[in-house]
C-alpha positions as a Markdown table, in Angstrom:
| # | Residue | x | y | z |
|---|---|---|---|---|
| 1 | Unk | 20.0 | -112.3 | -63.0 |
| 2 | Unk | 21.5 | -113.4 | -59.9 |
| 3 | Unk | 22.7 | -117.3 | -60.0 |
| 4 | Unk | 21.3 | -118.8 | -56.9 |
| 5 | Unk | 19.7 | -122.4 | -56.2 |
| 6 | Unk | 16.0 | -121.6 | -58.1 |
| 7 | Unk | 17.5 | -120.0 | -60.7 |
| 8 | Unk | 19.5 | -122.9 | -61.3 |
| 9 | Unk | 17.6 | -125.6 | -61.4 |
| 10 | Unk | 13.0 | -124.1 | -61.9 |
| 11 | Unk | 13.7 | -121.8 | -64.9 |
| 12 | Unk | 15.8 | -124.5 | -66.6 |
| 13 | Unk | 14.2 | -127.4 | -65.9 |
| 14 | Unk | 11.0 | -125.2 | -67.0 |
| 15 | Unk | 12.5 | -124.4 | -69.9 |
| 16 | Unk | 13.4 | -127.7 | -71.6 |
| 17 | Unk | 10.2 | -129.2 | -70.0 |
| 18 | Unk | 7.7 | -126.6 | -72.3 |
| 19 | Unk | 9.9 | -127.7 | -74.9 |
| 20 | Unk | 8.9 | -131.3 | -74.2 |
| 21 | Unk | 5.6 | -130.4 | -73.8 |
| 22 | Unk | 5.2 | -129.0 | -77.7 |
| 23 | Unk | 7.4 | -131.2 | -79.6 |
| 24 | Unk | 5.0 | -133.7 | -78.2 |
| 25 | Unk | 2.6 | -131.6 | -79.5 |
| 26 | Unk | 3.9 | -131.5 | -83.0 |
| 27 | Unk | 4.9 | -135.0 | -83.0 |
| 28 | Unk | 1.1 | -136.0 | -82.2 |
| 29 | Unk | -0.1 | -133.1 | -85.0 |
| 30 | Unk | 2.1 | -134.6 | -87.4 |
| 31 | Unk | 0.8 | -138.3 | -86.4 |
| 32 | Unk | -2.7 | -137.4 | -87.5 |
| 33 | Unk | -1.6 | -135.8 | -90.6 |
| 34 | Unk | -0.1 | -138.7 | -91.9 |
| 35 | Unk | -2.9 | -141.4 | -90.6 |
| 36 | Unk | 0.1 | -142.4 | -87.8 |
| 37 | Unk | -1.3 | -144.2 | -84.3 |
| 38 | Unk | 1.2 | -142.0 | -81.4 |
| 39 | Unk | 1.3 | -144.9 | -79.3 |
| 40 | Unk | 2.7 | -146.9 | -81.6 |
| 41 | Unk | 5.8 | -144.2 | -80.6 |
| 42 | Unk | 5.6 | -145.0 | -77.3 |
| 43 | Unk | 8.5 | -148.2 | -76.8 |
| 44 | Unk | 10.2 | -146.6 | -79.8 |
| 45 | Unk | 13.5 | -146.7 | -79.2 |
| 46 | Unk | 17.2 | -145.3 | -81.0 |
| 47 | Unk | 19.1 | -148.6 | -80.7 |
| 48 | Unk | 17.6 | -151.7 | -79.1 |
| 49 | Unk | 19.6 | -151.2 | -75.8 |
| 50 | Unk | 18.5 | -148.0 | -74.9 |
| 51 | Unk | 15.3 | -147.6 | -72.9 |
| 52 | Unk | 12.2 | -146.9 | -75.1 |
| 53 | Unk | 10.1 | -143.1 | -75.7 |
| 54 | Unk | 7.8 | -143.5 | -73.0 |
| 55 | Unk | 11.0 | -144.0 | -70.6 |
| 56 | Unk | 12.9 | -141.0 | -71.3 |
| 57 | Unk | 9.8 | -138.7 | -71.0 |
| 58 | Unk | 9.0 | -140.0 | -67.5 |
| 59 | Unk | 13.0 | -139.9 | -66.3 |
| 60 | Unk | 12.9 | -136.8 | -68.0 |
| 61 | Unk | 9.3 | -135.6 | -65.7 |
| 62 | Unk | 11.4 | -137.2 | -62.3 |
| 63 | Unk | 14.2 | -135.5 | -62.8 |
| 64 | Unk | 13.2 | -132.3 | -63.3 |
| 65 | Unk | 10.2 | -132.5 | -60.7 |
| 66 | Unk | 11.6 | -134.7 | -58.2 |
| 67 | Unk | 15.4 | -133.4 | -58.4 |
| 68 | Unk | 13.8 | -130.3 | -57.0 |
| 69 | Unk | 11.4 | -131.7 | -55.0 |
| 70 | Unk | 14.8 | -133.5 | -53.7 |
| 71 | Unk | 16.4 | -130.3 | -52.7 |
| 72 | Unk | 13.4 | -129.7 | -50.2 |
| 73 | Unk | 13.6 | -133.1 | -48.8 |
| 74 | Unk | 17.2 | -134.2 | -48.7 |
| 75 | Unk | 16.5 | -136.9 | -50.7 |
| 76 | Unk | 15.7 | -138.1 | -54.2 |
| 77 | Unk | 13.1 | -140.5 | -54.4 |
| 78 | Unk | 10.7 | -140.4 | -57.4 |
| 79 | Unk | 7.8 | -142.1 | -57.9 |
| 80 | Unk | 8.2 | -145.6 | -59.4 |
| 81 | Unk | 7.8 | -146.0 | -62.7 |
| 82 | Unk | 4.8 | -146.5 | -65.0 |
| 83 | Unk | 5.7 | -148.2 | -67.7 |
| 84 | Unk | 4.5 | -147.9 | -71.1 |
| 85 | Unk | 1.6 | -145.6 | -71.3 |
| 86 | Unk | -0.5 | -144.3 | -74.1 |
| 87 | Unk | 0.7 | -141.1 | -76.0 |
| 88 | Unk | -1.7 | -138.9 | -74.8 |
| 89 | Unk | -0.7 | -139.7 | -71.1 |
| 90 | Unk | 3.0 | -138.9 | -71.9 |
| 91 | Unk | 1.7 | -135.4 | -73.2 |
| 92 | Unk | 0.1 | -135.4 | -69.4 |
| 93 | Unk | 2.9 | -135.8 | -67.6 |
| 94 | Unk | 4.5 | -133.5 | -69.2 |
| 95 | Unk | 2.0 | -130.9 | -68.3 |
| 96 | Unk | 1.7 | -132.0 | -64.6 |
| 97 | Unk | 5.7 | -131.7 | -64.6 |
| 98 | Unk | 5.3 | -128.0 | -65.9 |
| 99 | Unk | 2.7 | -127.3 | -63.6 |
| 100 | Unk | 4.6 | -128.8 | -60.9 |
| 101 | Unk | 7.5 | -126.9 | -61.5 |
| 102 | Unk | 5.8 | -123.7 | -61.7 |
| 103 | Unk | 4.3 | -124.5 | -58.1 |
| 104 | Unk | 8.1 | -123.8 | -56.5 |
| 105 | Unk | 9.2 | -120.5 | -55.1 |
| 106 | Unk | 12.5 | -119.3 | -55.3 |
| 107 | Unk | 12.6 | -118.6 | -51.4 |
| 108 | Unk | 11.8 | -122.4 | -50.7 |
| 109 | Unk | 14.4 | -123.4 | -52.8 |
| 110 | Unk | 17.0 | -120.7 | -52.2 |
| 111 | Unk | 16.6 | -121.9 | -48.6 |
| 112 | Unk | 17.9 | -125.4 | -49.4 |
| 113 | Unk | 21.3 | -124.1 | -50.5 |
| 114 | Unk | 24.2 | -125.6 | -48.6 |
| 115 | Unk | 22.1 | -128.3 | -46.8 |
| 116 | Unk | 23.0 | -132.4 | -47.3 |
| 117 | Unk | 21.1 | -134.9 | -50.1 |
| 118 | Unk | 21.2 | -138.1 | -50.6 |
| 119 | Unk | 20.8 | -140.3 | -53.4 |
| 120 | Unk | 20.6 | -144.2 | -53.1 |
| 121 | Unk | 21.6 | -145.8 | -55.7 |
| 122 | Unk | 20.9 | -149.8 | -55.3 |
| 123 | Unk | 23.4 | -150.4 | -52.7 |
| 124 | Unk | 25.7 | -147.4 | -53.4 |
| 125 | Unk | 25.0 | -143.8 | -51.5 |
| 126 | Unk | 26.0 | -140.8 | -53.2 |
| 127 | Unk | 25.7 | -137.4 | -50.4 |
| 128 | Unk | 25.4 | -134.1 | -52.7 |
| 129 | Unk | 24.9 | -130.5 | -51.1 |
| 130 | Unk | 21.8 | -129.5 | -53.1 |
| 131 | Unk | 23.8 | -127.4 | -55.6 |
| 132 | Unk | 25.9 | -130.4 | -56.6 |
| 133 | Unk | 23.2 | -132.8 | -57.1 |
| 134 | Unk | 21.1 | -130.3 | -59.3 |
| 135 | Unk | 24.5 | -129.5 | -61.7 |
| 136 | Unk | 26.3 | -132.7 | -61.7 |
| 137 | Unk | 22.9 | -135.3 | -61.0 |
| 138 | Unk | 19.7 | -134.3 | -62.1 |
| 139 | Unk | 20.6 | -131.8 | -65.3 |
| 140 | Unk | 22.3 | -133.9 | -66.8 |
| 141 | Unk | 20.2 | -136.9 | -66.4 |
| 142 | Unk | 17.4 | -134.7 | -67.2 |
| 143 | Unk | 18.7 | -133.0 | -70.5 |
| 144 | Unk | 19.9 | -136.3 | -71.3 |
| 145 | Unk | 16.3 | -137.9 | -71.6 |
| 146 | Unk | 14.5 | -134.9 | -72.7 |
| 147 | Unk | 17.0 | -135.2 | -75.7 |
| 148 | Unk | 16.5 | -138.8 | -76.4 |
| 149 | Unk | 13.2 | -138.5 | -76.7 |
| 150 | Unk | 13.7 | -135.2 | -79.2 |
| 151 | Unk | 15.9 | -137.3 | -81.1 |
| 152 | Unk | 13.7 | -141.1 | -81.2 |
| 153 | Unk | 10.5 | -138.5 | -82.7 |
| 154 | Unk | 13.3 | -137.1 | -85.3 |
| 155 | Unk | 14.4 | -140.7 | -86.4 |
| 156 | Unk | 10.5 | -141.7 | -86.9 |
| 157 | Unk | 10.6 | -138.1 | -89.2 |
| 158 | Unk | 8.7 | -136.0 | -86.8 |
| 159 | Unk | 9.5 | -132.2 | -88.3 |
| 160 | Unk | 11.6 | -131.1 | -85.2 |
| 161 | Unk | 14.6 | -128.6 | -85.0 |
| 162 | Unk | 17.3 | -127.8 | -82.3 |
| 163 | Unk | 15.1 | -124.2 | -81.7 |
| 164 | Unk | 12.1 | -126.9 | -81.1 |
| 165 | Unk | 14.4 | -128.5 | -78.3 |
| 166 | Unk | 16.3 | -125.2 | -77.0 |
| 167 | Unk | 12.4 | -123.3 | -76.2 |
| 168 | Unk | 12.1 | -120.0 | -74.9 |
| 169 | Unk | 15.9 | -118.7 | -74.3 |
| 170 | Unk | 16.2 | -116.4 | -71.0 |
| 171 | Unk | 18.1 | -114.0 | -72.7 |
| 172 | Unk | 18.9 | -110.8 | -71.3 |
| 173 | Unk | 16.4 | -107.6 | -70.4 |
| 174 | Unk | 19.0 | -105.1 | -70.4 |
């Protein structure tokens, strides 16, 4: 596989976001199994000064959707945020992220190599090239969430392991 823009950023924000998508599924079949309400999950949090479940699933939808989207436009500028939301809505978003994601075409993003972004950041500005913002921004921000979320379900003793977080691998057809 060629390493180019799309490849960089769809495929593995695509990857980690399906693996969202069913470890929220298996966190909400193991709810009902054990009589558990999911959206008593939903401000669960690791330590009182981090930002709750239902935060790191939406950072973790903005930053793989609208990094990308960000790349087209030049700049990053997600949606505000929702706030607590019922489980169920979570598992939504998550979904509408994947299908969002699937939507791009690596021609329309390929095409965005090289060009300027910005990122506003209260009264800072940050200026990426595309390539930089995706590896040094928005990856990290998003892996960071999508695992803060895996790990807040495995502290409340959902069944989860690091294969339920890594997903489909893009290994090698040769």
């Amino acid at each position: 596989m060629q390493t180019s823009l799309y490849n960089l950023s769809v495929p593995t924000f695509l990857q980690t976001v399906r693996s969202v998508g069913g470890f929220l599924e298996r966190a909400a079949a193991h709810f009902s199994h054990n009589g558990v309400e999911p959206d008593d999950f939903v401000n669960a949090r690791l330590f009182d000064d981090m930002a709750p479940f239902h935060f790191q699933i939406e950072a973790a939808w903005h930053h793989s959707v609208w990094g990308v989207e960000a790349l087209k436009s030049g700049a990053f500028t997600p949606p505000a945020l929702v706030g607590p939301v019922p489980f169920a809505d979570l598992q939504t978003m998550i979904a509408k992220a994947e299908t969002a994601l699937e939507a791009f075409v690596p021609e329309e993003i390929n095409g965005c190599a090289g060009k300027l972004l910005d990122l506003q950041i209260g009264p800072r500005r940050l200026a990426f090239t595309p390539e930089t913002f995706i590896l040094s921004f928005s990856l990290p921000n998003f892996h960071f969430h999508a695992v803060t979320a895996y790990n807040i379900l495995r502290s409340r003793g959902v069944p989860l392991g690091k294969r339920d977080y890594e997903g489909r691998l893009r290994t090698s057809s040769f």
